[in-house]
VOKEPA-977665 format. One line per 3 residues: for each residue y, z, x of C-alpha. Coordinates in steps of 0.05 Angstrom, whole numbers, plus 5000, padded with zeros to 4 digits. Example, Ala and Ser with C-alpha at 12.3 -4.5 7.8 and 13.67 -1.06 7.14 Angstrom:
VOKEPA-977665
4910,5156,5246  4979,5143,5273 .
This chain:
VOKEPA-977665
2721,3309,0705  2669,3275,0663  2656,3211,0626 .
2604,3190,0578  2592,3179,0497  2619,3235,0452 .
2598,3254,0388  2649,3295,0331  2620,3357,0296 .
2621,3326,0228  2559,3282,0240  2528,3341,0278 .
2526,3388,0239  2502,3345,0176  2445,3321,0214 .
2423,3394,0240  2441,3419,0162  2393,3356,0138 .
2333,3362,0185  2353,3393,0253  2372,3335,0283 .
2403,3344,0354  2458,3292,0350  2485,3321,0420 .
2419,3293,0454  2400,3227,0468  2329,3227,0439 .
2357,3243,0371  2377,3166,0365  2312,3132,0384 .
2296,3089,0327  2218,3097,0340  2231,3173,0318 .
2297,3177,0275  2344,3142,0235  2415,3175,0260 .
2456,3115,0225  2454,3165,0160  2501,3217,0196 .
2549,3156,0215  2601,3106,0182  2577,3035,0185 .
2615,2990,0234  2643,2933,0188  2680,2998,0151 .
2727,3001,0213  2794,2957,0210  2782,2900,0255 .
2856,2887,0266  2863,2931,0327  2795,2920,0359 .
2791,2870,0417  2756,2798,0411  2691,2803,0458 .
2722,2750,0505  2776,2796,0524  2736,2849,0548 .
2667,2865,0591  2621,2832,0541  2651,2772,0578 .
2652,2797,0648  2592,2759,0684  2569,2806,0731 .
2576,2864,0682  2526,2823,0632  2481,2796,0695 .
2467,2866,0715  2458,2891,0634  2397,2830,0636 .
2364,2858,0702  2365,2938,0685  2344,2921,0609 .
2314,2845,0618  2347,2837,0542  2359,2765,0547 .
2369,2770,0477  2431,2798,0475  2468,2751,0511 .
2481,2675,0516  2512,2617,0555  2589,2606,0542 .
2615,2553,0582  2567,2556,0628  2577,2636,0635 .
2528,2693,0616  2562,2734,0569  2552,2779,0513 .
2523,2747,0447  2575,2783,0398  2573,2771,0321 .
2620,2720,0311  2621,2695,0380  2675,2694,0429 .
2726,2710,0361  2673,2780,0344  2678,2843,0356 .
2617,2876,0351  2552,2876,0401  2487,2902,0363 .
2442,2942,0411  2359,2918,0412  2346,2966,0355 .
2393,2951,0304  2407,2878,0319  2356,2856,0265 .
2381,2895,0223  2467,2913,0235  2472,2954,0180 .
2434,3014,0218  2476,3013,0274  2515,3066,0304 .
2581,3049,0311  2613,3066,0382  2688,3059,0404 .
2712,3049,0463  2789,3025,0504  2816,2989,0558 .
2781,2927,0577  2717,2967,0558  2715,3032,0586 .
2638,3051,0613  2618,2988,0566  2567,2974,0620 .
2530,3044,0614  2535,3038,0536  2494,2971,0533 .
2444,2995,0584  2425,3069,0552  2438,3034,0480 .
2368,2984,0510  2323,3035,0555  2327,3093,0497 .
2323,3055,0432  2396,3076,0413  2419,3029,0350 .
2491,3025,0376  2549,2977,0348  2593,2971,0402 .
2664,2946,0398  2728,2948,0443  2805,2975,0413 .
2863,2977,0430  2891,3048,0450  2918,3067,0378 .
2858,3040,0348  2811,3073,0397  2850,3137,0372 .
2849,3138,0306  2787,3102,0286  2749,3164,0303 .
2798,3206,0265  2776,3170,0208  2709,3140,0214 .
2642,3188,0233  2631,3144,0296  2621,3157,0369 .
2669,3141,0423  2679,3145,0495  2723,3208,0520 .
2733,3230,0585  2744,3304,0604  2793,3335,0610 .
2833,3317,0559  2860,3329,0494  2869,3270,0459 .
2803,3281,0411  2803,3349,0420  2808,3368,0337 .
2746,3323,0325  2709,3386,0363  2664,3332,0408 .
2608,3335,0449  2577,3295,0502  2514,3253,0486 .
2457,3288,0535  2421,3232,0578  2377,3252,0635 .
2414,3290,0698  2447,3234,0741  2404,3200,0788 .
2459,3170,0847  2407,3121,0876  2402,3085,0812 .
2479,3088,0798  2494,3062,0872  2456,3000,0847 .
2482,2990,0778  2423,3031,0746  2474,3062,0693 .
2414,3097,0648  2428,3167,0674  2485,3209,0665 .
2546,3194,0708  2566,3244,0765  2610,3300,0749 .
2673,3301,0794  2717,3367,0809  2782,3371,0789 .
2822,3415,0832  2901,3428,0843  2922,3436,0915 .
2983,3466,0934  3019,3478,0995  3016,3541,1022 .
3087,3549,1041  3111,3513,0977  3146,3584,0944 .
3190,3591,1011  3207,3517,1020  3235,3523,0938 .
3274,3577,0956 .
């Protein structure tokens, strides 16, 4: 299995049909290079009603923004909530939204990114949003939110493989450099993450013990 930032074939193939633009590879969003917020919806188009407030997810996990300001040393994305280092979201606490270093002057250029639970691989978003100039948008929804959204917005999302579930948006993967485990074992999150093998094990005397 695999996790990591997907991309849909819409936005790909417009960019590659506009100027061969590589949307499946990481260097394709650095800011200093390329503008890849033509290929995508903006963020404010997405319906806010199902998308989490940052203080109910990661952006307001300590440790998770603590280690973000040590890999990236972007104090500027953060700030001091009741005496707690969290996420500086537009719109505070309330927001929903977290504007990487290269859009945050400027929102409107963002990339919006999607992703579930309490913030599923928020932590590697923030960091590889920072170290590779990505102009990311990043919000938190709720499971049916985190599904459709992409259905109907050009965004990117996290996905996991396998699994279906945004399978007829034809995604794939975001290509970061190959993972490095010593960096990952010390929350270093700027390289891929590790593939892990899915296998199904069965018994080998399973077909006589059903009989």
């Amino acid at each position: 299995g695999f996790e990591s930032v997907f991309v849909p074939m819409a936005p790909r193939s417009a960019a590659m049909n506009a100027e061969g633009l590589p949307l499946q590879f990481y260097g394709s969003y650095n800011t200093s290079w390329h503008n890849p917020s033509l290929y995508f919806r903006k963020y404010n188009e997405a319906n806010t009603s199902g998308l989490l407030k940052c203080s109910d997810t990661r952006f307001y996990m300590e440790d998770v923004i603590q280690n973000y300001i040590k890999v990236t040393g972007d104090s500027v994305g953060v700030e001091i909530v009741g005496g707690k280092t969290v996420a500086k979201c537009a719109g505070g606490a309330e927001g929903h939204w977290w504007f990487s270093p290269a859009c945050r002057a400027t929102p409107s250029t963002c990339v919006p990114l999607i992703t579930g639970g309490d913030g599923w691989f928020l932590d590697a978003f923030m960091q590889r949003a920072a170290a590779y100039e990505m102009p990311l948008a990043l919000a938190v929804a709720t499971w049916d939110q985190y599904v459709a959204t992409p259905q109907q917005l050009s965004m990117l999302f996290y996905w996991w493989v396998p699994d279906t579930t945004m399978i007829d948006l034809l995604p794939v993967s975001v290509k970061f450099p190959d993972t490095d485990r010593s960096e990952w074992d010390v929350g270093k999150m700027v390289t891929d993450s590790a593939k892990v093998p899915c296998k199904k094990w069965v018994h080998h005397s399973l077909a006589s013990a059903s009989a």
